[in-house]
C-alpha positions in Angstrom: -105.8 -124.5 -191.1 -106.1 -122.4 -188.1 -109.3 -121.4 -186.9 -110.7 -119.5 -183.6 -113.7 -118.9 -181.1 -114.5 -115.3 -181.0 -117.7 -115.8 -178.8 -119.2 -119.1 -177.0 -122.4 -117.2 -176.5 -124.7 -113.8 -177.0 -122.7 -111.8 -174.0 -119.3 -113.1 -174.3 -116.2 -110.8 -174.1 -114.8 -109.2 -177.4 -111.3 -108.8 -176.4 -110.5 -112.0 -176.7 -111.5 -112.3 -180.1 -109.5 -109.2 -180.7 -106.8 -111.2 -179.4 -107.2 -113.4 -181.7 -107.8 -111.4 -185.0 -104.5 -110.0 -184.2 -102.4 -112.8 -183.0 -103.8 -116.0 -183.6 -102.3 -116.3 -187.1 -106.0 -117.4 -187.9 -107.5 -118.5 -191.1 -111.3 -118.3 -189.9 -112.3 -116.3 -187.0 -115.8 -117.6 -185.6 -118.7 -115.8 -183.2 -121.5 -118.4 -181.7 -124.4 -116.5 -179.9 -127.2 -117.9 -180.1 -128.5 -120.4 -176.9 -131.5 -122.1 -177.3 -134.2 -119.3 -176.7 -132.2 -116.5 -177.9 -133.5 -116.9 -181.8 -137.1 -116.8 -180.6 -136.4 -113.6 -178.2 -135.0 -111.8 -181.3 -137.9 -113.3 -183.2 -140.1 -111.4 -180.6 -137.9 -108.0 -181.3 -138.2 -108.4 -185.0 -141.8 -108.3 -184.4 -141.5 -104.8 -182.9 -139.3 -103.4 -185.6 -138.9 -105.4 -188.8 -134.9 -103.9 -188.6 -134.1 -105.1 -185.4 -133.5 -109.3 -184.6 -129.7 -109.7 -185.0 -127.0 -109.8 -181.6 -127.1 -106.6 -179.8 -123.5 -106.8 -179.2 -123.3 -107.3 -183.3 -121.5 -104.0 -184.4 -119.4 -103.5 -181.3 -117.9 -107.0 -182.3 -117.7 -106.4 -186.1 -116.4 -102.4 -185.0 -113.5 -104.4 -183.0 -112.4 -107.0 -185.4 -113.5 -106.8 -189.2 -110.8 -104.1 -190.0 -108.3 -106.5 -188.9 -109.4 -109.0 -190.1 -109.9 -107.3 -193.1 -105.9 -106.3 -193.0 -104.7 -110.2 -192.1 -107.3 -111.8 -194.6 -109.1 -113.8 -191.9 -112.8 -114.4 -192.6 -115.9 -114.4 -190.3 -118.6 -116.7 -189.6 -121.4 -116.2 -187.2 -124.6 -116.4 -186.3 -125.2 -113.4 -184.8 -127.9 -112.8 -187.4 -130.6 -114.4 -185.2 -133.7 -114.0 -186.4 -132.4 -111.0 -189.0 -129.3 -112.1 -191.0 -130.4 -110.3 -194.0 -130.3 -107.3 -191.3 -127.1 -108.2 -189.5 -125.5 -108.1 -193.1 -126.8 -104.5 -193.4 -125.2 -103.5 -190.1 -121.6 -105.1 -190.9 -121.6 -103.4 -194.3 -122.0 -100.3 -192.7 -119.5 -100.8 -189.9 -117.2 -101.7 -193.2 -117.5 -98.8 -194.9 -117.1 -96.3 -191.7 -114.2 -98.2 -191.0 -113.0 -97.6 -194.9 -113.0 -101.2 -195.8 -113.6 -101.8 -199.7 -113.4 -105.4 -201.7 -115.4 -107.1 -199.1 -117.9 -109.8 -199.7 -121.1 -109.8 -196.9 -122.9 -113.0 -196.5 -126.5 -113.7 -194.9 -127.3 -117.6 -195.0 -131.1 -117.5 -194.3 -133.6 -120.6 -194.5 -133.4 -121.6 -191.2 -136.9 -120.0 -190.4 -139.8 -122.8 -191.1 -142.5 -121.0 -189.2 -145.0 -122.0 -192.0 -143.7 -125.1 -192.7 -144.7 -126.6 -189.3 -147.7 -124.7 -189.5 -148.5 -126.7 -192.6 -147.7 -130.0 -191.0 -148.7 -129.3 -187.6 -145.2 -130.6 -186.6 -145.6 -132.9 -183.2 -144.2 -131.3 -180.2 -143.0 -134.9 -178.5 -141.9 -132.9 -174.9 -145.1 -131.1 -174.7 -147.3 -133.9 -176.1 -149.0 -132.0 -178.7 -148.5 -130.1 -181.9 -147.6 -126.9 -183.1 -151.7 -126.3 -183.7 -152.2 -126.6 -179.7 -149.9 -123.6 -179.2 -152.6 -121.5 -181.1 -152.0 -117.5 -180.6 -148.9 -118.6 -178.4 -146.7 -119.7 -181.0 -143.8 -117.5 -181.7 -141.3 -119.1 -183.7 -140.0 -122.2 -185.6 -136.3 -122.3 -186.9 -134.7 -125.5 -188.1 -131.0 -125.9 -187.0 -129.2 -126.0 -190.7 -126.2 -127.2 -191.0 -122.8 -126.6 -193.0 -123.7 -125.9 -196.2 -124.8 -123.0 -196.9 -122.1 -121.4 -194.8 -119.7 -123.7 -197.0 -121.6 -122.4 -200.3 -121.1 -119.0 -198.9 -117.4 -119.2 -198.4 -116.7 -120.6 -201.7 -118.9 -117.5 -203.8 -116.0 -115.7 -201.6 -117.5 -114.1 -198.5 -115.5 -112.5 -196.2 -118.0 -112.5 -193.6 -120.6 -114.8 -193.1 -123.8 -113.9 -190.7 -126.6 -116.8 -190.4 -129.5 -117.5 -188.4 -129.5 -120.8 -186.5 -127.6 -123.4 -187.5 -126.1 -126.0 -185.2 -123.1 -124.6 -183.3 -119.9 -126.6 -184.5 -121.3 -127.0 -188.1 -120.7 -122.5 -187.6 -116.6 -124.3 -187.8 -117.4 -127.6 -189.7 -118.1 -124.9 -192.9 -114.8 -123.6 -193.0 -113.7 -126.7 -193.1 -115.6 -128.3 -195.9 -114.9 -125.5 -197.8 -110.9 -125.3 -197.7 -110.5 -129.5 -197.3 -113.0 -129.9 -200.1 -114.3 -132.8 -197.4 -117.5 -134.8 -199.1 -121.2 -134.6 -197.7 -120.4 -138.3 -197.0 -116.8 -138.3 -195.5 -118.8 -139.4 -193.0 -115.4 -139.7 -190.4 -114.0 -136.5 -191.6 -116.7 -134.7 -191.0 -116.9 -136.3 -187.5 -113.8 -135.3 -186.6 -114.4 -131.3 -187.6 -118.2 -131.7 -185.4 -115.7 -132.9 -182.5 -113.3 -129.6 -182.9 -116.2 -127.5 -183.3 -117.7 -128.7 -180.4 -114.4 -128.0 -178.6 -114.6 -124.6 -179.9 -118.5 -123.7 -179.9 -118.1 -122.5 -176.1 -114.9 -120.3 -176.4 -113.1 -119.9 -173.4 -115.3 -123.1 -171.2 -111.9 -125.2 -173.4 -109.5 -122.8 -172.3 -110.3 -123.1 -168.3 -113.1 -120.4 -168.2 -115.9 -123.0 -166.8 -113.4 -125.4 -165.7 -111.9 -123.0 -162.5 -112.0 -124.1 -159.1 -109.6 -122.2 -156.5 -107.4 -125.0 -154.6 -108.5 -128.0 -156.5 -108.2 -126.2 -160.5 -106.3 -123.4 -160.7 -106.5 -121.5 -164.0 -104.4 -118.3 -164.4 -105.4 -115.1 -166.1 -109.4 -115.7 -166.0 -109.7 -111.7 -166.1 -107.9 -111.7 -169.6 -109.0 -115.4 -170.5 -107.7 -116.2 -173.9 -109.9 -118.3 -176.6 -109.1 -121.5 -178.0 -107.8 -122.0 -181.9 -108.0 -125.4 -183.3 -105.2 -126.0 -185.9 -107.0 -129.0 -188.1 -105.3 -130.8 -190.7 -107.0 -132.1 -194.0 -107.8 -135.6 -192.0 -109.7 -133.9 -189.6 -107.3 -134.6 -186.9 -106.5 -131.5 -184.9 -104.8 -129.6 -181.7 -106.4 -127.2 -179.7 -104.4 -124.1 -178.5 -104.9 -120.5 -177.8 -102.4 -117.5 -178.7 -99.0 -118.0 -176.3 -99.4 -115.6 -173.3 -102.9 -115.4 -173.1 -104.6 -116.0 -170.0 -106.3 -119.3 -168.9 -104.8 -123.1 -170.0 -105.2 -126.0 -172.7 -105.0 -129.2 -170.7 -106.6 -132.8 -171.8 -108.5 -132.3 -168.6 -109.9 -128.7 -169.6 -110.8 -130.5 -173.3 -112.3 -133.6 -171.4 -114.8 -131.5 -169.6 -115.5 -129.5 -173.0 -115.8 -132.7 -174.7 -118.7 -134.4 -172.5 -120.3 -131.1 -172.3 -124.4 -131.1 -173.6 -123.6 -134.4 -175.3 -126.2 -137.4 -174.0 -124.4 -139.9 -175.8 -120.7 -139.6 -176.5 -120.8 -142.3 -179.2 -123.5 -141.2 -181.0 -123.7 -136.7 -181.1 -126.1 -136.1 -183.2 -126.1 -133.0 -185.7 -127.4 -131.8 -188.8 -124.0 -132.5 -191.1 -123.2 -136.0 -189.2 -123.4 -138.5 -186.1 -120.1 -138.2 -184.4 -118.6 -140.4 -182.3 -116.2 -139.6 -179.8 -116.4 -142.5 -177.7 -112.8 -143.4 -179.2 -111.3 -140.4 -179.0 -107.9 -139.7 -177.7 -106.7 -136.6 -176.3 -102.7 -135.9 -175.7 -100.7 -133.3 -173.7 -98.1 -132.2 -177.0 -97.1 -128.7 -175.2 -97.9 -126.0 -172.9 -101.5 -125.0 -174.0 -101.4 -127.9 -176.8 -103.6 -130.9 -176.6 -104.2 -133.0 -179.8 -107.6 -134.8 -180.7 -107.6 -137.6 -182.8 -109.5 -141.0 -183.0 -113.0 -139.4 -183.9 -115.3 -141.1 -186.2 -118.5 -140.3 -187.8 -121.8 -141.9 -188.9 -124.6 -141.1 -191.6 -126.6 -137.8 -190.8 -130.0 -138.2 -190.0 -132.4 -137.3 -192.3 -134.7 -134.8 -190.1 -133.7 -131.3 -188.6 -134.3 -130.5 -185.4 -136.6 -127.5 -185.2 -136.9 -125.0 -182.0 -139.8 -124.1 -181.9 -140.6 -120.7 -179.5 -144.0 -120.0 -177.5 -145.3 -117.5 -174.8 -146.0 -119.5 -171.7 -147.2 -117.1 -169.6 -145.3 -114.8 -167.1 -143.2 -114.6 -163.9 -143.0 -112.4 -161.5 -140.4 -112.3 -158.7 -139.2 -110.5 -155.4 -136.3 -110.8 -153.6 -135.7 -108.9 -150.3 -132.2 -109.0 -148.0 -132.1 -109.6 -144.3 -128.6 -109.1 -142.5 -127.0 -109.5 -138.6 -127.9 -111.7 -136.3 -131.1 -114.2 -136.6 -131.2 -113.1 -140.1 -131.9 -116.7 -141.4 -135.1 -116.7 -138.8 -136.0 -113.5 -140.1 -135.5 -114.5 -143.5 -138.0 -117.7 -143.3 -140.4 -115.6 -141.6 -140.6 -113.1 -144.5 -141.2 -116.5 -146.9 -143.8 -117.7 -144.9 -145.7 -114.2 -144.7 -145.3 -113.8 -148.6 -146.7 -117.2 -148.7 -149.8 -116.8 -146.7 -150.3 -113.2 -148.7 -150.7 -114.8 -152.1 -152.9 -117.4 -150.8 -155.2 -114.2 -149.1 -155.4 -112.8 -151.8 -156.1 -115.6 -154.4 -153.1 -115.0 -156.6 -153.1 -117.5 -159.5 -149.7 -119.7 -160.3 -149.0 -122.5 -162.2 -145.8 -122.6 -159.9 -144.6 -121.2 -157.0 -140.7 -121.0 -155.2 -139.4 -119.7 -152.2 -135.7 -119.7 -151.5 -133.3 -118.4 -149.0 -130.5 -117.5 -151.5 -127.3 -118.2 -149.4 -128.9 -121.4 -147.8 -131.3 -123.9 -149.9 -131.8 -121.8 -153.1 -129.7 -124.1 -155.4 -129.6 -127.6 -152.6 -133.0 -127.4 -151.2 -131.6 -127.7 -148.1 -129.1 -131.1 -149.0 -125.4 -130.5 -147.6 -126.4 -127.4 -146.1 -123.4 -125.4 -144.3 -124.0 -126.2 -140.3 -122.3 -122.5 -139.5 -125.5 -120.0 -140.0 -124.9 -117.2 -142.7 -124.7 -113.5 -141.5 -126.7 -112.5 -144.2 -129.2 -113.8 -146.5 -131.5 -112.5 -149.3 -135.0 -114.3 -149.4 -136.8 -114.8 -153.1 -139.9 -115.5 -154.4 -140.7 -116.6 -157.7 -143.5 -117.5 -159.5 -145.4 -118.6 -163.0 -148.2 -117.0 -164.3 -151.2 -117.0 -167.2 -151.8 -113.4 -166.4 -149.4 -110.0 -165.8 -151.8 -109.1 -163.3 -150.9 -111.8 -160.8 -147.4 -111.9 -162.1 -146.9 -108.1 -160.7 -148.5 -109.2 -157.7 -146.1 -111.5 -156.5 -143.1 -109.1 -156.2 -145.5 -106.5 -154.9 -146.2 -108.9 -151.7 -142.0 -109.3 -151.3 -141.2 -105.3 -151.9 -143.8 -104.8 -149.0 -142.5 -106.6 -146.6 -140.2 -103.2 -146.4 -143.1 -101.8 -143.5 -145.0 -105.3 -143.4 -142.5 -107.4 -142.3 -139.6 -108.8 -140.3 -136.8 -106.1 -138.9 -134.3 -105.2 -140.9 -135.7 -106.2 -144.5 -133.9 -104.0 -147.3 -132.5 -103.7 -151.1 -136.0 -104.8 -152.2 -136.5 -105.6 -156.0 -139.0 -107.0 -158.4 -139.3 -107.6 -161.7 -141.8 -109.4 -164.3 -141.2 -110.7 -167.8 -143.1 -112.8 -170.2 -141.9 -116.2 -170.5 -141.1 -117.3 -173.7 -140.6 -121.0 -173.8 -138.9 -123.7 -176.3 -139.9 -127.3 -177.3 -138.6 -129.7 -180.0 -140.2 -130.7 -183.0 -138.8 -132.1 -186.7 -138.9 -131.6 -190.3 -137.2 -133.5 -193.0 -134.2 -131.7 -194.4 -135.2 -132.2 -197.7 -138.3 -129.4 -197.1 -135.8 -127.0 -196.1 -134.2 -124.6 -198.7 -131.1 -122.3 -197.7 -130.8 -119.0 -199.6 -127.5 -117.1 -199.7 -127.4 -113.6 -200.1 -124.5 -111.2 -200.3 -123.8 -107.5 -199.9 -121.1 -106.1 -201.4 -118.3 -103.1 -199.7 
């Protein structure tokens, strides 16, 4: 069974997945968008318009690849329904029938939203040391990461498209695989082995030398027309990863190492919603150009709680960055940092948190293994966390007037403010949440 990454997050490239739908002799073609505060950002939109919630990039995708698809019988899963699957279903049935698709089966997995479930319990919040009650008005969201069955229950009713909400990102191509292997909820190694090609695949093009470039110590060809990885998994759940021949970018054990280690604490024990996998005895092998195979993956009981993200407004931040350029332009730089500084002390701004930078010199080292040549140019930021807008706007007000009020040569002065919408952790046990499937037919 062939399956491929059309997306490894909410802004990722759809020619690739094109490429794919077209070449990659696919079986399943799957789109992961959704990071860990994008659901409670399109939680916040659905808010504003009750039709809105789903990926913005949601028809141009579907636009680009359902007719073919369509034509080469490969089916869809995603979960570029956010906060709206029931929504997102709408909008593919409609790019569907403007495209004059008929016979096709629209599926919306919801269940994943437990807002009033952890309302009820007042969930514990362990990294904030509280409970969902302390968030009070703040509290935005709750969505439990599902896992692969009701994607799996959708593909066996027939969908040819599945959208859902969250769900944990390699169960998105664990479904396909219970569904066509007919793998038990308690193959417990099986089911291992498909989290591990997920996870190779969750990121698209990171496994295919998109993340992995370095110039002179990695070099990865094509980035600008990166191809997407394909994972060809047989019914034992061992499997290669590949992408379609000609494609930009490269498939090396190294590229799948990095991939493989990627977000996971503890290599022998990943935990997710359909299983514990452990890859600590895994063993990746070079079998082509582009082809490295993945076997040696085992798997453990799931656990018996979901993890829930759970979204809250924590206030606001206001920034300003200003450029200085030419000689002395560090000296000139700092100087603008310090007057800034001493402005928002003047005049009593209120942060919970306060940063100034020199982007070009200590904004990502704070000043460790800095360069000992001076930069010619430099652009100096100050950022900042807020309770209020008010002192939010401030902030960025003191940098953009440095323009008259401060060192020479100060220009392309910007500022911006947004509410901060935060995430924390809590749990509920799986057995309290219900997934509903619910199709649209073209």
């Amino acid at each position: 069974m062939r399956i491929g990454s059309g997306a490894g997050f909410a802004d990722d490239r759809v020619e690739p997945a094109v490429e794919l739908a077209e070449h990659g002799e696919l079986d399943y073609l799957v789109f992961e968008c959704l990071a860990e505060r994008t659901i409670a950002l399109a939680q916040l939109q659905r808010r504003r318009d009750p039709r809105s919630g789903y990926n913005e990039w949601l028809a141009e995708r579907m636009q680009a690849v359902l007719p073919v698809c369509a034509r080469r019988g490969v089916r869809i899963v995603t979960n570029m329904g956010a906060a709206n699957p029931l929504a997102a279903a709408e909008v593919v049935t409609g790019v569907a029938r403007d495209a004059g698709l008929t016979g096709l089966r629209i599926a919306a997995v919801t269940g994943d939203d437990v807002l009033d479930l952890v309302e009820r319990a007042d969930s514990r919040l362990p990294e904030l040391g509280g409970t969902v009650g302390s968030l009070g008005e703040d509290l935005v969201s709750a969505n439990a990461y599902l896992g692969a069955a009701g994607v799996a229950e959708a593909l066996a009713d027939g969908a040819d498209v599945v959208l859902t909400g969250r769900i944990a990102d390699p169960s998105l191509y664990l479904a396909p695989l219970i569904h066509e292997f007919g793998w038990a909820p308690d193959d417990w190694d099986r089911l291992g082995r498909g989290l591990c090609a997920g996870h190779l695949l969750e990121c698209a093009g990171q496994v295919t030398g998109g993340y992995f470039a370095d110039p002179g110590r990695k070099e990865v060809p094509g980035l600008a027309r990166l191809g997407f990885p394909i994972a060809e998994v047989t019914e034992d759940g061992v499997f290669t990863v590949t992408k379609v021949p000609g494609s930009g970018g490269r498939v090396t054990v190294a590229t799948c190492v990095e991939q493989l280690l990627y977000e996971v604490h503890d290599p022998a024990a990943y935990v997710s919603a359909d299983v514990v996998a452990d890859f600590s005895g895994a063993e990746l092998v070079q079998t082509g150009e582009d082809r490295v195979r993945v076997s040696g993956v085992s798997g453990h009981a799931r656990p018996e709680t979901l993890k829930v993200s759970v979204g809250y407004l924590d206030g606001y931040r206001g920034e300003g960055q200003i450029s200085y350029a030419g000689p002395n332009a560090v000296a000139r730089g700092r100087l603008a940092l310090d007057i800034v500084r001493e402005r928002l002390a003047l005049t009593r701004v209120a942060t919970t948190e306060l940063q100034f930078e020199l982007i070009g010199v200590d904004a990502v080292h704070r000043g460790a293994g800095a360069s000992a040549a001076e930069p010619n140019e430099v652009r100096a930021r100050v950022a900042g966390r807020t309770r209020g807008l008010a002192d939010a706007r401030r902030i960025g007000r003191e940098v953009s007037s440095l323009w008259l009020n401060g060192p020479a040569g100060g220009a392309g002065a910007t500022r911006q403010v947004e509410e901060v919408v935060a995430i924390a952790s809590a749990f509920v046990p799986r057995d309290l949440v219900t997934t509903v499937v619910t199709f649209l037919e073209v």
